[in-house]
PDB file of N, CA, C and O in Angstrom:
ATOM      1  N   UNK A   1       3.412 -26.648  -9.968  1.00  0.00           N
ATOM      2  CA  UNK A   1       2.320 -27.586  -9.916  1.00  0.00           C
ATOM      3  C   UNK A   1       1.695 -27.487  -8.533  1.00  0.00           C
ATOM      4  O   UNK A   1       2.366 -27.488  -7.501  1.00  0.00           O
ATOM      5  N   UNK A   2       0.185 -27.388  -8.580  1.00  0.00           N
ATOM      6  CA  UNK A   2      -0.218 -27.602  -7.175  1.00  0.00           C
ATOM      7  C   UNK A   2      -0.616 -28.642  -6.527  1.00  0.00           C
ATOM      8  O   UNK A   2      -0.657 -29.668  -7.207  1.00  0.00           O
ATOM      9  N   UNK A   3      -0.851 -28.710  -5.699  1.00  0.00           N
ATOM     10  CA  UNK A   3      -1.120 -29.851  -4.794  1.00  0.00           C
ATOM     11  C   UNK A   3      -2.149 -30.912  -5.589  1.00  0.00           C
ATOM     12  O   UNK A   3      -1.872 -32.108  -5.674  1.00  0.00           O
ATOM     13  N   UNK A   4      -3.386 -30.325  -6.168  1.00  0.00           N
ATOM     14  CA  UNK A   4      -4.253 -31.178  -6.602  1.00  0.00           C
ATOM     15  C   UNK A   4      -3.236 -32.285  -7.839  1.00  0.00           C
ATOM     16  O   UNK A   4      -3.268 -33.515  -7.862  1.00  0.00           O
ATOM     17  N   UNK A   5      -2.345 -31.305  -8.826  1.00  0.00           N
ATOM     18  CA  UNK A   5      -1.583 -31.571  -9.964  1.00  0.00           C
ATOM     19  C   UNK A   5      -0.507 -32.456  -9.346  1.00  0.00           C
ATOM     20  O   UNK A   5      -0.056 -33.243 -10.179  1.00  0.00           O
ATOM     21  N   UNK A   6       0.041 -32.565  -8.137  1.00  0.00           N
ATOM     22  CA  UNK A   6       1.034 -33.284  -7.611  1.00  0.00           C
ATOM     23  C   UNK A   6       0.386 -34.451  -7.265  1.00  0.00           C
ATOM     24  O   UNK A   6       0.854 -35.477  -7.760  1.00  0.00           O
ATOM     25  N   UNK A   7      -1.071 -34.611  -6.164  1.00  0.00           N
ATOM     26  CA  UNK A   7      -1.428 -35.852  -6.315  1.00  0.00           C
ATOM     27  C   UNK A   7      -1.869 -36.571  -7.365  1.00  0.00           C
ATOM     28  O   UNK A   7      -1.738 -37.788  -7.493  1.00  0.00           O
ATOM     29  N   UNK A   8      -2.436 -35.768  -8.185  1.00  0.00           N
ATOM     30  CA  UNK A   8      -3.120 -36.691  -9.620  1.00  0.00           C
ATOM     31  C   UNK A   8      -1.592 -37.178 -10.642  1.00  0.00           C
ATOM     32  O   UNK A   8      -1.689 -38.093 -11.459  1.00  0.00           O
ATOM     33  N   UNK A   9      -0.488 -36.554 -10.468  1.00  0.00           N
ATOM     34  CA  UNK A   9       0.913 -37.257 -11.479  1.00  0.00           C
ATOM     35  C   UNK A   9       1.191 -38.478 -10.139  1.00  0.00           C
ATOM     36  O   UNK A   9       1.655 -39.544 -10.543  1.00  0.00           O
ATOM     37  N   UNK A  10       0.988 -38.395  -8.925  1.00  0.00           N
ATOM     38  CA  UNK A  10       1.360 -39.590  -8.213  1.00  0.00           C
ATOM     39  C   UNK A  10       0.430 -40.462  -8.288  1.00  0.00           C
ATOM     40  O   UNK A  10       0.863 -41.602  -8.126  1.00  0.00           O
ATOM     41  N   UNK A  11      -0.833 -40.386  -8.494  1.00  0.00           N
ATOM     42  CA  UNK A  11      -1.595 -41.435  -8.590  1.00  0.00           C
ATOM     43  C   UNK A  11      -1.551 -42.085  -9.961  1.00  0.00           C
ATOM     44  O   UNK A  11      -1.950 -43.228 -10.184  1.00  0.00           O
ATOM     45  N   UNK A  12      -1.054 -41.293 -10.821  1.00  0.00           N
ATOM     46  CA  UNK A  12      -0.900 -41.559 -12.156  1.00  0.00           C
ATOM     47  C   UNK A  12       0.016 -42.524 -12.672  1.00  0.00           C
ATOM     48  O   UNK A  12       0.019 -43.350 -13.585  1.00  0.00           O
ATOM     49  N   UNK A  13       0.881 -42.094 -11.675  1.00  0.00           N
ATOM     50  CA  UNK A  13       2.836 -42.726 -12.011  1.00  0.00           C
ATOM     51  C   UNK A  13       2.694 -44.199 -11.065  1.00  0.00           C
ATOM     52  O   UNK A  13       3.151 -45.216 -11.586  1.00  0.00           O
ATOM     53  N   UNK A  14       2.048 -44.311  -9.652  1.00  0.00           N
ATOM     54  CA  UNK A  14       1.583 -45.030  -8.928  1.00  0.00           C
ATOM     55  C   UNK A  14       1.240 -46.510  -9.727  1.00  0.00           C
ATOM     56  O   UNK A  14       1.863 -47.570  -9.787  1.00  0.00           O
ATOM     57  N   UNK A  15      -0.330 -45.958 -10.429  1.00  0.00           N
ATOM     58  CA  UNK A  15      -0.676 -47.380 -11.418  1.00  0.00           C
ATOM     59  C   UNK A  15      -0.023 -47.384 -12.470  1.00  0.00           C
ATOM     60  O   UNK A  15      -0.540 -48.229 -13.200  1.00  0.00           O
ATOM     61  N   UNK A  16       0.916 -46.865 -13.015  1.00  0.00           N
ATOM     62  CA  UNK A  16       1.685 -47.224 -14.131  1.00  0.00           C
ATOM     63  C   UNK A  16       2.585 -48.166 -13.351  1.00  0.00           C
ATOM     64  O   UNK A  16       2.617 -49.378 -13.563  1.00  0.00           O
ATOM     65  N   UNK A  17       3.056 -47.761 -12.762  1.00  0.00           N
ATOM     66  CA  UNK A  17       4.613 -48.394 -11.914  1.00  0.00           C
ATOM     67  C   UNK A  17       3.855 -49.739 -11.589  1.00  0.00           C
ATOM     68  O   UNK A  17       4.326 -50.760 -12.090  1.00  0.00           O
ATOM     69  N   UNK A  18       2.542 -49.861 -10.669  1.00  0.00           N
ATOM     70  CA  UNK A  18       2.111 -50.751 -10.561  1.00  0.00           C
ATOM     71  C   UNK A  18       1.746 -52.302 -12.036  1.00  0.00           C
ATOM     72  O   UNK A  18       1.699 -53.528 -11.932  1.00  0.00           O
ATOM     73  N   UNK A  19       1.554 -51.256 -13.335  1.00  0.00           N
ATOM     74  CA  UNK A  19       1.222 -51.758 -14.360  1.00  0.00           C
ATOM     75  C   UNK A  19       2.681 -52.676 -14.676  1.00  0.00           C
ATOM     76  O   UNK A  19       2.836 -53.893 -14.777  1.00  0.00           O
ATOM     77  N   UNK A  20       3.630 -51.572 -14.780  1.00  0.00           N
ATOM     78  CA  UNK A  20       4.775 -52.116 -15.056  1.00  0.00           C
ATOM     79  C   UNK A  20       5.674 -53.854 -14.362  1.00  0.00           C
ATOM     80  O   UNK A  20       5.875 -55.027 -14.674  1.00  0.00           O
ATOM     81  N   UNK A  21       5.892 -52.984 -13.427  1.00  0.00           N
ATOM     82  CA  UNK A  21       6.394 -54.170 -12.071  1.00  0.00           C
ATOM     83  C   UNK A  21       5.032 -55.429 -12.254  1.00  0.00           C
ATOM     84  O   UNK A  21       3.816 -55.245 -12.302  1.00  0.00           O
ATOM     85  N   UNK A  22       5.935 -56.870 -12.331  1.00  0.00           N
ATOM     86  CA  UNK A  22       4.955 -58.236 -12.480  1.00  0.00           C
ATOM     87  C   UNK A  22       4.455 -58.358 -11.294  1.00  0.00           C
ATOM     88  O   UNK A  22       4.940 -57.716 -10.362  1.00  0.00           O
ATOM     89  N   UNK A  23       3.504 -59.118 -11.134  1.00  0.00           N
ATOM     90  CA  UNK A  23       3.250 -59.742  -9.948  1.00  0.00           C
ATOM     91  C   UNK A  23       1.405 -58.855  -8.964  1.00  0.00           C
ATOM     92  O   UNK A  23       1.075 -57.726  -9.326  1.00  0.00           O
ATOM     93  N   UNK A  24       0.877 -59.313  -8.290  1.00  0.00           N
ATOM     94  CA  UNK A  24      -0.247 -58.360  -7.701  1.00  0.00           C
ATOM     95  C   UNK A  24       0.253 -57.937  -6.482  1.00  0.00           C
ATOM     96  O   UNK A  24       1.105 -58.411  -5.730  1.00  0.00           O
ATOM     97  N   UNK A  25      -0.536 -56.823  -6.430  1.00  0.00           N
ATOM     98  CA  UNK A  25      -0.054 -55.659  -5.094  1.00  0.00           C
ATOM     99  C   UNK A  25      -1.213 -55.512  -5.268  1.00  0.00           C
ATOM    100  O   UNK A  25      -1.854 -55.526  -6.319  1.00  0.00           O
ATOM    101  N   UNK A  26      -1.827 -55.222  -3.270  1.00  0.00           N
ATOM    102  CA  UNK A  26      -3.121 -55.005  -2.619  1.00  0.00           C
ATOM    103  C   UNK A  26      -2.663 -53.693  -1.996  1.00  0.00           C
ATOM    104  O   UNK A  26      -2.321 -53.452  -0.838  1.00  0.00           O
ATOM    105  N   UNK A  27      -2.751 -52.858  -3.137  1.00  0.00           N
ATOM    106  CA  UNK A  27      -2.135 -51.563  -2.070  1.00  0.00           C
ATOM    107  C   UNK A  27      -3.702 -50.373  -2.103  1.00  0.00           C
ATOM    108  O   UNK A  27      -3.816 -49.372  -1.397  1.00  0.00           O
ATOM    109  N   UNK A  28      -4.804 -50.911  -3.191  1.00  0.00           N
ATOM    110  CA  UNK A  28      -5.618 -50.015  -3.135  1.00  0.00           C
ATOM    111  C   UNK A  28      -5.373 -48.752  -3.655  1.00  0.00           C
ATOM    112  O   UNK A  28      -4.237 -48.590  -4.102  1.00  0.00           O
ATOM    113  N   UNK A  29      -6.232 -47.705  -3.722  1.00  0.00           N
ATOM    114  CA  UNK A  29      -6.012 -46.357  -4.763  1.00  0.00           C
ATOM    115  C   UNK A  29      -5.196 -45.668  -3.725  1.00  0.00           C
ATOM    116  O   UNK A  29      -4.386 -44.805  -4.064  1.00  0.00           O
ATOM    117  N   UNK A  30      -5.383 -46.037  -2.355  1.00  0.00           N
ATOM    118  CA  UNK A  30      -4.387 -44.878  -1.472  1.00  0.00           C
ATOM    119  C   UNK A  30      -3.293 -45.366  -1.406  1.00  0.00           C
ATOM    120  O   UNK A  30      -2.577 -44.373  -1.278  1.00  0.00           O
ATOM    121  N   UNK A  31      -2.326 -46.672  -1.405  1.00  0.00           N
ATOM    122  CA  UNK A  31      -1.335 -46.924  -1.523  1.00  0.00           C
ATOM    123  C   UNK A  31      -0.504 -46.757  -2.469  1.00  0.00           C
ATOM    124  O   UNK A  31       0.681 -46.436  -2.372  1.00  0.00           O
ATOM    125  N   UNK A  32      -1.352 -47.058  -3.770  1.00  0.00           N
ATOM    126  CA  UNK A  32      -1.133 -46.482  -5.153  1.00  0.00           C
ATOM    127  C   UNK A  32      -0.548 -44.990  -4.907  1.00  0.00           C
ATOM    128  O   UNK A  32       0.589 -44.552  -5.087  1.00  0.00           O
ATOM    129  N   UNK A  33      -1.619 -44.421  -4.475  1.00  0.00           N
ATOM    130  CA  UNK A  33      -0.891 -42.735  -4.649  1.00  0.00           C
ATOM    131  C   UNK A  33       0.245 -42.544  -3.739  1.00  0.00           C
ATOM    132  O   UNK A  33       1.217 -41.823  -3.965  1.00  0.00           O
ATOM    133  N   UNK A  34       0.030 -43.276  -2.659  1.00  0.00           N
ATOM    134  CA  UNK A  34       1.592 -43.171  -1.941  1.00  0.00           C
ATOM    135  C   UNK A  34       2.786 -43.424  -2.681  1.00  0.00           C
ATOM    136  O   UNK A  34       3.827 -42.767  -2.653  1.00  0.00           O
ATOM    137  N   UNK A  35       2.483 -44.607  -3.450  1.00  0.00           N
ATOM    138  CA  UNK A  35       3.863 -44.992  -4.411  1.00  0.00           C
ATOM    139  C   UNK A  35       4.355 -44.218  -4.844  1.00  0.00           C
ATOM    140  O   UNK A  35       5.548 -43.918  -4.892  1.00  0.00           O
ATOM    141  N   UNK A  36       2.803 -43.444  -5.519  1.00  0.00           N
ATOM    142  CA  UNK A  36       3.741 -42.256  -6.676  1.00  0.00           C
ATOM    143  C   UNK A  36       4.166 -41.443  -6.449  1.00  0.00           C
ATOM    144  O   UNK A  36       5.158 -40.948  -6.984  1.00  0.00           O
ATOM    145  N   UNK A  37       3.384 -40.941  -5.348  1.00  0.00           N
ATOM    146  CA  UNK A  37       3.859 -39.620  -4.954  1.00  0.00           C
ATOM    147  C   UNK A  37       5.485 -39.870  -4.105  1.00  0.00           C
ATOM    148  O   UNK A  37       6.240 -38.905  -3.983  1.00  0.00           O
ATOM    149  N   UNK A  38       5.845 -41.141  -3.610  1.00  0.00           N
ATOM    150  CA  UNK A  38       6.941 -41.402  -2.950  1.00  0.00           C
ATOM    151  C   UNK A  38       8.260 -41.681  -4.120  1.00  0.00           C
ATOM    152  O   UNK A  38       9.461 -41.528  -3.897  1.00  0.00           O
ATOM    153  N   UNK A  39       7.456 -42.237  -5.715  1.00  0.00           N
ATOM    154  CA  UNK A  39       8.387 -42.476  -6.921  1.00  0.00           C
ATOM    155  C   UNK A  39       8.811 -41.060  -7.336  1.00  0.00           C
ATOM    156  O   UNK A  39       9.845 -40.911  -7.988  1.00  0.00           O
ATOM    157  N   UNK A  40       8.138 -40.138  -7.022  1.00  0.00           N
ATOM    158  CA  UNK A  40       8.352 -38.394  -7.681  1.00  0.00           C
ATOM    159  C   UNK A  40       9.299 -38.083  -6.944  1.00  0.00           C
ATOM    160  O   UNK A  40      10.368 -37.853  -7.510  1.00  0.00           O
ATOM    161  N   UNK A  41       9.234 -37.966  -5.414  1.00  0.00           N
ATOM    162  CA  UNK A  41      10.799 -37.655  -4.591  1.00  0.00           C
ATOM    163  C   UNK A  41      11.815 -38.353  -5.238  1.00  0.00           C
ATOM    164  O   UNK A  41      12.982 -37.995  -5.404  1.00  0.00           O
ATOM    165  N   UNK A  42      11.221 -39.469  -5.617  1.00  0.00           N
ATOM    166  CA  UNK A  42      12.784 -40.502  -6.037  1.00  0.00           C
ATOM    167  C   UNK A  42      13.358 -40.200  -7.178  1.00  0.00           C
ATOM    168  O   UNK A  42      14.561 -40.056  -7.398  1.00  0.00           O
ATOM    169  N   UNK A  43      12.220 -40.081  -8.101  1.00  0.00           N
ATOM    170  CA  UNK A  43      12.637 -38.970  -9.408  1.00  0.00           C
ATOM    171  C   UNK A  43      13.487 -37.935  -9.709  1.00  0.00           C
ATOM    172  O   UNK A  43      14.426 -37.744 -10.481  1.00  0.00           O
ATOM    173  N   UNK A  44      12.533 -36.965  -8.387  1.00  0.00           N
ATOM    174  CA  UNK A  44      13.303 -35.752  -8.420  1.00  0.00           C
ATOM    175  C   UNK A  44      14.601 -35.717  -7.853  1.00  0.00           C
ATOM    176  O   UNK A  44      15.533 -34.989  -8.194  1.00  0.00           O
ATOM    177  N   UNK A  45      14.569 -36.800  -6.712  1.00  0.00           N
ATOM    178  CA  UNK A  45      15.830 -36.383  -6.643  1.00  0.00           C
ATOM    179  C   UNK A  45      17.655 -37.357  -7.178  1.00  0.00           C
ATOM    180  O   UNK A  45      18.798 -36.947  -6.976  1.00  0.00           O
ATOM    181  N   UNK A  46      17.263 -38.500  -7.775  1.00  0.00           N
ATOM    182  CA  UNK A  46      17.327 -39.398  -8.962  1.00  0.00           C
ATOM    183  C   UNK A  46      18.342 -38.152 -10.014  1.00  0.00           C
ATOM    184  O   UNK A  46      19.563 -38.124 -10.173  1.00  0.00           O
ATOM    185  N   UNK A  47      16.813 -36.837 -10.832  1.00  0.00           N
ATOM    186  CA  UNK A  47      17.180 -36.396 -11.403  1.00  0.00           C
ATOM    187  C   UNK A  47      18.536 -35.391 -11.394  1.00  0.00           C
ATOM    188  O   UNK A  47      19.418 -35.207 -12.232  1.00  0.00           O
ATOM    189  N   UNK A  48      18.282 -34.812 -10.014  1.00  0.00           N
ATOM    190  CA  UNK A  48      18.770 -33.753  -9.454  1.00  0.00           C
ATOM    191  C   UNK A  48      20.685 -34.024  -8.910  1.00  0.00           C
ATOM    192  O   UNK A  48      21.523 -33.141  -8.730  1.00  0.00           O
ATOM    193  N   UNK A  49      20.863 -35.569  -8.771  1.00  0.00           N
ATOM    194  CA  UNK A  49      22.151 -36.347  -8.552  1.00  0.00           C
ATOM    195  C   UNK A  49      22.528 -36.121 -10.126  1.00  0.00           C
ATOM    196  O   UNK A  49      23.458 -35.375 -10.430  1.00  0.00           O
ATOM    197  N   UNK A  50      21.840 -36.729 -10.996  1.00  0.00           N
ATOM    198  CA  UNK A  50      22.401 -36.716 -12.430  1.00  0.00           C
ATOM    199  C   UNK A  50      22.811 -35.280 -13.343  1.00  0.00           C
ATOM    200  O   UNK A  50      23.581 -35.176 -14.298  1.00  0.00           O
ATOM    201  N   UNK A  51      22.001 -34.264 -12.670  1.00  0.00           N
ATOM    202  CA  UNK A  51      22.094 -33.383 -13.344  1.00  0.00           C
ATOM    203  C   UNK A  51      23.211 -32.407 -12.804  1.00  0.00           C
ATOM    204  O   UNK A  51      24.169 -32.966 -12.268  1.00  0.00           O
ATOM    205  N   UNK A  52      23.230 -30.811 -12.877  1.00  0.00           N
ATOM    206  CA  UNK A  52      25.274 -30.308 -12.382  1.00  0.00           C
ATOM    207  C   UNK A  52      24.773 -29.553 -11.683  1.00  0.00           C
ATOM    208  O   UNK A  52      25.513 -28.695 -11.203  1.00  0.00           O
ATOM    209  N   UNK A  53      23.199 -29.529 -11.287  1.00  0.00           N
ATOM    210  CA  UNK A  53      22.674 -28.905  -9.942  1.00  0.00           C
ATOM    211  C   UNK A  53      23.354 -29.516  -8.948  1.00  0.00           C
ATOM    212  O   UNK A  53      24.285 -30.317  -9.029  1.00  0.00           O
ATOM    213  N   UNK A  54      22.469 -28.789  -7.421  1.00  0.00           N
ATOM    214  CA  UNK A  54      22.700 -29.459  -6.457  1.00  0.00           C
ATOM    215  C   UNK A  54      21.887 -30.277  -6.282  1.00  0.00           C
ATOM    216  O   UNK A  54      20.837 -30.286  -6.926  1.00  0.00           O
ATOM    217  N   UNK A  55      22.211 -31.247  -5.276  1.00  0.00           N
ATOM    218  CA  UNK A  55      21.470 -32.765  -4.990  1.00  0.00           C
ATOM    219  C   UNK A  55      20.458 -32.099  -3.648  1.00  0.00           C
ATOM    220  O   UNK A  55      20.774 -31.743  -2.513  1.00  0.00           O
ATOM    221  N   UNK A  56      18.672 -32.136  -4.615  1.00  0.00           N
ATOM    222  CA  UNK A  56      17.970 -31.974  -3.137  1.00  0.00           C
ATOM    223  C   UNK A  56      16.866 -32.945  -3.489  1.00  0.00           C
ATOM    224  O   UNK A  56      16.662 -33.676  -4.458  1.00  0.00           O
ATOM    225  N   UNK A  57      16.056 -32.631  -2.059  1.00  0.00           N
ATOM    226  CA  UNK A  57      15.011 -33.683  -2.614  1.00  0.00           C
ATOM    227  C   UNK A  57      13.563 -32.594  -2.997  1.00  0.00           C
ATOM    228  O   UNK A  57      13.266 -31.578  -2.369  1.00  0.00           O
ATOM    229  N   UNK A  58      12.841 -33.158  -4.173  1.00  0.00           N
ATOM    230  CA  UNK A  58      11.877 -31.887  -4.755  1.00  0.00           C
ATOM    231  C   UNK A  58      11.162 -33.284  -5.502  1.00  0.00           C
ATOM    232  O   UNK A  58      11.272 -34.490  -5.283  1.00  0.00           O
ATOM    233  N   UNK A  59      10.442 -32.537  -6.412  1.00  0.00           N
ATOM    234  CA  UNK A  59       9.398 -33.346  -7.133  1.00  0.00           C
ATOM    235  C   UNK A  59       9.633 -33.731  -7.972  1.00  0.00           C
ATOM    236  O   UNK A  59      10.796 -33.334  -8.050  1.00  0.00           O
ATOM    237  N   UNK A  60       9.385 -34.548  -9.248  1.00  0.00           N
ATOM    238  CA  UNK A  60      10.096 -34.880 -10.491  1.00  0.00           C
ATOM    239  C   UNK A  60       8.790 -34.586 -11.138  1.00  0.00           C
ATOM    240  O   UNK A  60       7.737 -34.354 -10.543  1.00  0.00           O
ATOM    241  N   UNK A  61       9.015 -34.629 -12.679  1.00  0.00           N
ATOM    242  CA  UNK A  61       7.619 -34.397 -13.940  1.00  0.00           C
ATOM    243  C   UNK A  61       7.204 -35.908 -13.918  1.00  0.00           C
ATOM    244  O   UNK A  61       7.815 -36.696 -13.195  1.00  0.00           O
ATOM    245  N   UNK A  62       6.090 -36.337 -14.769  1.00  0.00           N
ATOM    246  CA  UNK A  62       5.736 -37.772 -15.059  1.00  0.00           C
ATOM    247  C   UNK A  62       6.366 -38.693 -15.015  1.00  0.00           C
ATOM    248  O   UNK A  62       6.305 -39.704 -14.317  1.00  0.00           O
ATOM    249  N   UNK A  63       7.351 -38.208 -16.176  1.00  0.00           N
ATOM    250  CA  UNK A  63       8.494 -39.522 -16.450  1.00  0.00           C
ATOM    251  C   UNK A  63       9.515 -39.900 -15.154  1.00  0.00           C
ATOM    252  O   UNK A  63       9.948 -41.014 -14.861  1.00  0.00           O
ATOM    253  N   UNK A  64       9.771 -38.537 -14.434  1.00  0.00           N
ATOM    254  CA  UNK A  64      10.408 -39.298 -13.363  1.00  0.00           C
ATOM    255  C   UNK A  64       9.515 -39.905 -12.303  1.00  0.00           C
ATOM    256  O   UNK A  64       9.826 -41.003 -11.842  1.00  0.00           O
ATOM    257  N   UNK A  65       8.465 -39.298 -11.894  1.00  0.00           N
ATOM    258  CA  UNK A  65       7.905 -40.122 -11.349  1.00  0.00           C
ATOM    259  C   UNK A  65       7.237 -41.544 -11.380  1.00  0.00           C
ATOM    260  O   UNK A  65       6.860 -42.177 -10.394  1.00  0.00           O
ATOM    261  N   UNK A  66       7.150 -41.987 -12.906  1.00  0.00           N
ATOM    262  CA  UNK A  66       6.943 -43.141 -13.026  1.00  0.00           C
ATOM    263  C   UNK A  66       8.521 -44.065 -12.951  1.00  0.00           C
ATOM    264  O   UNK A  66       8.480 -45.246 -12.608  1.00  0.00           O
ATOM    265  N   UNK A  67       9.754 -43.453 -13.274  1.00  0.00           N
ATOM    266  CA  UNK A  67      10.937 -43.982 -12.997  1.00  0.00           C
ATOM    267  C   UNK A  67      11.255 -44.333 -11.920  1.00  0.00           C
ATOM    268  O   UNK A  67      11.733 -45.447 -11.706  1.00  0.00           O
ATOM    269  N   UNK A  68      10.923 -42.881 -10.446  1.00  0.00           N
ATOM    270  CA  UNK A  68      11.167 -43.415  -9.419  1.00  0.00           C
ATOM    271  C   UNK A  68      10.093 -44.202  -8.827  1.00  0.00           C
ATOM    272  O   UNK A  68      10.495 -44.700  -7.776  1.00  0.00           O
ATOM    273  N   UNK A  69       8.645 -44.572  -9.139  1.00  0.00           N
ATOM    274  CA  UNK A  69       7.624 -45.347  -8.430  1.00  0.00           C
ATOM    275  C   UNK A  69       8.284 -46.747  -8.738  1.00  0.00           C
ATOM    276  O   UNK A  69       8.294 -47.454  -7.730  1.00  0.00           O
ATOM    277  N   UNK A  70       8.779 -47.280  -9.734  1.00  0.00           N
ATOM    278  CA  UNK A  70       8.773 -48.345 -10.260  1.00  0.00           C
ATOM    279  C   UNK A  70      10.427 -49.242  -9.534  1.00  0.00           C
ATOM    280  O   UNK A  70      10.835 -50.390  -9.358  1.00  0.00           O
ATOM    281  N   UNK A  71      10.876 -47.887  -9.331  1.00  0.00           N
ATOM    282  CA  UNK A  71      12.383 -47.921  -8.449  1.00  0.00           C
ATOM    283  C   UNK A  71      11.723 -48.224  -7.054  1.00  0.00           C
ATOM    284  O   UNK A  71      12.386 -49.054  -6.432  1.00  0.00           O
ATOM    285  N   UNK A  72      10.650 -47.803  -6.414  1.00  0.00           N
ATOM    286  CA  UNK A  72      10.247 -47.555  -5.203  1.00  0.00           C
ATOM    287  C   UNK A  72       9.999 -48.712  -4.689  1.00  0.00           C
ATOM    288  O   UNK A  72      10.392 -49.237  -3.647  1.00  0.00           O
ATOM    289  N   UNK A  73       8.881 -49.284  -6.029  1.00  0.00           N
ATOM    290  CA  UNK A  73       7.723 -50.153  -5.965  1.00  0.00           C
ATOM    291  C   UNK A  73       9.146 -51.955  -6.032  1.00  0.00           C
ATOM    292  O   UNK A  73       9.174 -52.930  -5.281  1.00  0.00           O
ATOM    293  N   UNK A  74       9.768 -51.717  -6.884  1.00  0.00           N
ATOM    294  CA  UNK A  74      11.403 -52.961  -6.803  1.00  0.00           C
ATOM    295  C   UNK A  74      11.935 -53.298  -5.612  1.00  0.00           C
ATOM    296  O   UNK A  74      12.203 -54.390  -5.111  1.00  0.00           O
ATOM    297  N   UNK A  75      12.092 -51.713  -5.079  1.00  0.00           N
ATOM    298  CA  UNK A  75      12.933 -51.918  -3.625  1.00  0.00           C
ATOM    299  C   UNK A  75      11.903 -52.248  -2.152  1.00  0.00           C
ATOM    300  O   UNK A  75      12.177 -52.937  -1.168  1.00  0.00           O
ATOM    301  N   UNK A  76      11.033 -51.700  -2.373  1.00  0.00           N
ATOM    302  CA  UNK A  76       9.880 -52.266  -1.352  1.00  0.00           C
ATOM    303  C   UNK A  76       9.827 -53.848  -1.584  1.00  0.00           C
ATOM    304  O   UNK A  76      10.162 -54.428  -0.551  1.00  0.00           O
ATOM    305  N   UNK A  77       9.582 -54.513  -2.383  1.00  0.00           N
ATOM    306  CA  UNK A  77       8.804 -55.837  -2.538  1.00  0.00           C
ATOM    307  C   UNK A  77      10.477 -56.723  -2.710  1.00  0.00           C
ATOM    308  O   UNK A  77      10.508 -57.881  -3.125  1.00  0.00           O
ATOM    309  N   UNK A  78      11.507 -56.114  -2.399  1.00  0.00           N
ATOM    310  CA  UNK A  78      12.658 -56.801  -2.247  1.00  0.00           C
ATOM    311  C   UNK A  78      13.193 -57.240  -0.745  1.00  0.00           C
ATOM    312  O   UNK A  78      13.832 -58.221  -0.365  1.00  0.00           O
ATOM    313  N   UNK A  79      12.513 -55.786   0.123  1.00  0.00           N
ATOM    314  CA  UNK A  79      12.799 -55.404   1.245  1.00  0.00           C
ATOM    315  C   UNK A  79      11.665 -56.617   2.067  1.00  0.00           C
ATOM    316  O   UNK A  79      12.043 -57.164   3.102  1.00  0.00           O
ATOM    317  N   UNK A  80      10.609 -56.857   1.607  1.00  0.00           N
ATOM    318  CA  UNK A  80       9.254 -57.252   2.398  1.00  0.00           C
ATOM    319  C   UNK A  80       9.652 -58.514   1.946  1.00  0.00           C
ATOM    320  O   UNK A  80       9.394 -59.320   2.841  1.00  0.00           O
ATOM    321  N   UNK A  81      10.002 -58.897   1.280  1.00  0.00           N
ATOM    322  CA  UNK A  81      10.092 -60.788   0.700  1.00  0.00           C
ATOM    323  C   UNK A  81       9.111 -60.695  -0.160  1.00  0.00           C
ATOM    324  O   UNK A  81       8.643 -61.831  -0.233  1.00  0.00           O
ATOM    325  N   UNK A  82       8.433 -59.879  -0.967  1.00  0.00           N
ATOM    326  CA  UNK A  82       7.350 -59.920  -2.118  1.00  0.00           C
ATOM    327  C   UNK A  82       7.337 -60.471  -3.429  1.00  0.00           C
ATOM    328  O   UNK A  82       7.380 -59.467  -4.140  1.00  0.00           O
ATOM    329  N   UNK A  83       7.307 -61.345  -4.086  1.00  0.00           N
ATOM    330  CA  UNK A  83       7.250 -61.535  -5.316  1.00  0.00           C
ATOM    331  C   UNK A  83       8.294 -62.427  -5.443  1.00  0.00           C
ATOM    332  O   UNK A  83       8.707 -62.643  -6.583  1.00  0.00           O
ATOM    333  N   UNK A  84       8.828 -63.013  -4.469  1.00  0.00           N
ATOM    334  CA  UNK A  84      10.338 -64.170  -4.617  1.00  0.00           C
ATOM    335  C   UNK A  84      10.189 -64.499  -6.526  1.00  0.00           C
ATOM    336  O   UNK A  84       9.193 -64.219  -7.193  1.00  0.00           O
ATOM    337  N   UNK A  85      11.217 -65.015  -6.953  1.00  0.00           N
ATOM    338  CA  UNK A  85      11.549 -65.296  -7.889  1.00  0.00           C
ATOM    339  C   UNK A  85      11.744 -66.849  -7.925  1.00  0.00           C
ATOM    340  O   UNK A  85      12.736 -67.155  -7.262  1.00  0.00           O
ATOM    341  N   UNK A  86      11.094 -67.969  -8.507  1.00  0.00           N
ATOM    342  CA  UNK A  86      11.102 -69.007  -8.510  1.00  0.00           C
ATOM    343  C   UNK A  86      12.295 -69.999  -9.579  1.00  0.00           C
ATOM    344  O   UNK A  86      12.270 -71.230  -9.552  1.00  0.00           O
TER     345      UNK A  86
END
C-alpha cells in the first residue's frame, strides 16, 4: 500500500473509530487521520503479538485499523480525563 492508500485507510478507520466510541471529539479531519493512522500501528502490531510471527510494529488492513483506532481513541480519552462516566 502506498502512502496516499495508507493515509486514506487512516482517515477512514479514524472516523469510524470516532463513529464508534460515544461521546464528541474536536479533533478535526487532521486529528482524525492521526487516530487512524496511529489505530493501524496498533493493529498491526495487536495483530502481529497474536499471530506465530514475530512481534513488530508495521501497518494493519482496515479492520485492524479500525480495531486499533478505537483501542487508541479508549486509551487517550481515559488518559486525558475525557468522557468521565457519570
Amino acid at each position: 500500500m502506498g502512502l496516499i492508500g495508507f493515509l486514506i485507510v487512516g482517515l477512514i478507520a479514524g472516523f469510524l473509530a470516532r463513529l464508534v466510541v460515544p461521546g464528541k471529539d474536536d479533533f478535526g479531519i487532521l486529528g482524525t487521520l492521526v487516530l487512524g493512522l496511529v489505530g493501524s500501528f496498533v493493529g498491526g502490531t495487536l495483530a502481529s503479538l497474536l499471530s506465530d510471527g514475530p512481534a513488530e510494529l508495521g501497518a494493519a488492513g482496515i479492520i485492524g485499523s479500525i480495531v486499533g483506532a478505537i483501542i487508541a481513541l479508549v486509551v487517550y480519552n481515559a488518559v486525558t480525563g475525557r468522557k468521565k462516566r457519570v
